[in-house]
C-alpha positions as CSV (number, residue, x, y, z in Angstrom):
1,X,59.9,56.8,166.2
2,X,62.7,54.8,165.3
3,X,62.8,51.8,163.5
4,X,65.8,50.7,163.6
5,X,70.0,51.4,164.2
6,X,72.9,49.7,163.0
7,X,76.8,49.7,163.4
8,X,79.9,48.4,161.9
9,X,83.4,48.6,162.4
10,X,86.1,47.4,160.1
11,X,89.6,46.9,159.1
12,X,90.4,49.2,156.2
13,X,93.3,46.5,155.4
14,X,91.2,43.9,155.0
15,X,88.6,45.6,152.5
16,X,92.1,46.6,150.5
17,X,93.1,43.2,150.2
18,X,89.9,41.8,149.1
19,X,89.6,44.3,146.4
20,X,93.2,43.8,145.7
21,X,93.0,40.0,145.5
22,X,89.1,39.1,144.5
23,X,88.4,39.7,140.9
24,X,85.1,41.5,140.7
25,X,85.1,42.6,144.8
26,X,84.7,46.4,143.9
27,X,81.8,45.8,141.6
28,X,79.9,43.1,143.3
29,X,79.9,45.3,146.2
30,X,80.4,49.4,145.3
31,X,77.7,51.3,142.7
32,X,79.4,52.9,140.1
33,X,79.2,56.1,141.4
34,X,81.0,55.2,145.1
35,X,83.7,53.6,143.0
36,X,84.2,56.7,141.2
37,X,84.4,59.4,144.4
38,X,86.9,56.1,146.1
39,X,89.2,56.1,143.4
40,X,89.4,59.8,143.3
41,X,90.4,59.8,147.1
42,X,93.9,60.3,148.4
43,X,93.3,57.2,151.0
44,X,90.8,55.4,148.7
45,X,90.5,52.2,150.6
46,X,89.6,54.3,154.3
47,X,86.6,55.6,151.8
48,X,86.0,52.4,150.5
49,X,85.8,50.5,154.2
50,X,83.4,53.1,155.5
51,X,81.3,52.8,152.6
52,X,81.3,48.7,153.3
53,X,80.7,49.6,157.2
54,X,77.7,51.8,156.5
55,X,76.1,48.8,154.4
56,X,76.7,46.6,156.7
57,X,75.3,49.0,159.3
58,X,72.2,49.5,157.3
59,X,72.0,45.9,157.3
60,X,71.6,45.6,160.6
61,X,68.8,48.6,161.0
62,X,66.8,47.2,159.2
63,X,66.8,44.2,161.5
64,X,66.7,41.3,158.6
65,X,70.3,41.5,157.5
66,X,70.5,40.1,153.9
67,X,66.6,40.4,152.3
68,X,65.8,38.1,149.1
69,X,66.6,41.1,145.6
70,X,68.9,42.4,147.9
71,X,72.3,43.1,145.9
72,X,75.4,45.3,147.7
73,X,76.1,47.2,144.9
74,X,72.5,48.8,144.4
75,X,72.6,50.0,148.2
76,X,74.6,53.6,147.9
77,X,76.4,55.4,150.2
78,X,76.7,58.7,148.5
79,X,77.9,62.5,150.0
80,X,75.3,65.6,149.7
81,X,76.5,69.6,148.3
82,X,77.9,69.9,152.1
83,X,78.9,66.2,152.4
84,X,76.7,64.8,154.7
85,X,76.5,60.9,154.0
86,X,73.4,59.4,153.0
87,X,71.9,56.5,151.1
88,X,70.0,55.0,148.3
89,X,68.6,52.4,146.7
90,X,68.8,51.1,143.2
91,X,67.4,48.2,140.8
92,X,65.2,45.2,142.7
93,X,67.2,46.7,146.0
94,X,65.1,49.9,145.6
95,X,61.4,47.8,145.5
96,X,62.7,45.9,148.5
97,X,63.5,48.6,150.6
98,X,60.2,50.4,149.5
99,X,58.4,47.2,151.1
100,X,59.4,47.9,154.3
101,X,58.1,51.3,154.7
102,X,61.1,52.9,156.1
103,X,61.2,56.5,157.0
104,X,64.4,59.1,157.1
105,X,67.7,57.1,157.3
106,X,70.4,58.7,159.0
107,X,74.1,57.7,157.9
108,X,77.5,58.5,159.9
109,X,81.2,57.5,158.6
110,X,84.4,57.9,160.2
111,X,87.5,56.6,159.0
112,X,91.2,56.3,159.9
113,X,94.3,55.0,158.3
114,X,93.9,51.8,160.2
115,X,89.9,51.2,161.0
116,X,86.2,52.5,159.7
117,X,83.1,52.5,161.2
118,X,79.3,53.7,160.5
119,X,76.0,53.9,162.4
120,X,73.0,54.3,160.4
121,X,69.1,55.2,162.1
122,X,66.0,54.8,160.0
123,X,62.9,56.4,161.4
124,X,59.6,54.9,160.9
């Protein structure tokens, strides 16, 4: 059964300017580790927008938007052996999302120079 589905779409311009402007963007809103495959990336900020679309995705499936010990940066958008996208949770994030009782999530990014988007399914 499913419990919920999310999408985003985004300008990959305007995450690049926010990181390139805002002091403390990529933190406040990247885990160390998704800051660490971006910068390695030929077309970081198309990596870096689809990662901010799949949040904001994830967001939306669970049908609450922003909980209370909810923080950006301890929601991770990571790449298995074979690259499939998934997520997980970190810090007070983690106990949050453990509230809800959430089954499988599924995660999908694409990207292009210009525009990013992500859908995200959890099961129940």
């Amino acid at each position: 059964m499913i419990f919920g589905i999310g999408t985003d779409l985004i300008e990959v311009e305007r995450v690049a300017e926010k990181m390139e402007k805002k002091s403390g963007f990529k933190e406040l809103v990247f885990s160390p580790a998704e800051i660490i495959y971006c910068e390695t990336m030929t077309f970081k900020y198309e990596h870096y927008a689809a990662r901010f679309a799949a949040k904001e995705a994830f967001l939306k499936a669970i049908g609450t938007g922003w909980r209370n010990g909810t923080a950006f940066n301890e929601i991770e958008i990571y790449n298995d052996e074979a690259g499939k996208p998934g997520i997980r949770f970190y810090g007070i994030t983690a106990k949050t999302m453990a509230e809800l009782k959430m089954g499988k999530i599924f995660v999908s990014l694409s990207h292009l120079k210009t525009m990013a988007c992500a859908m995200v399914v959890i099961e129940s």
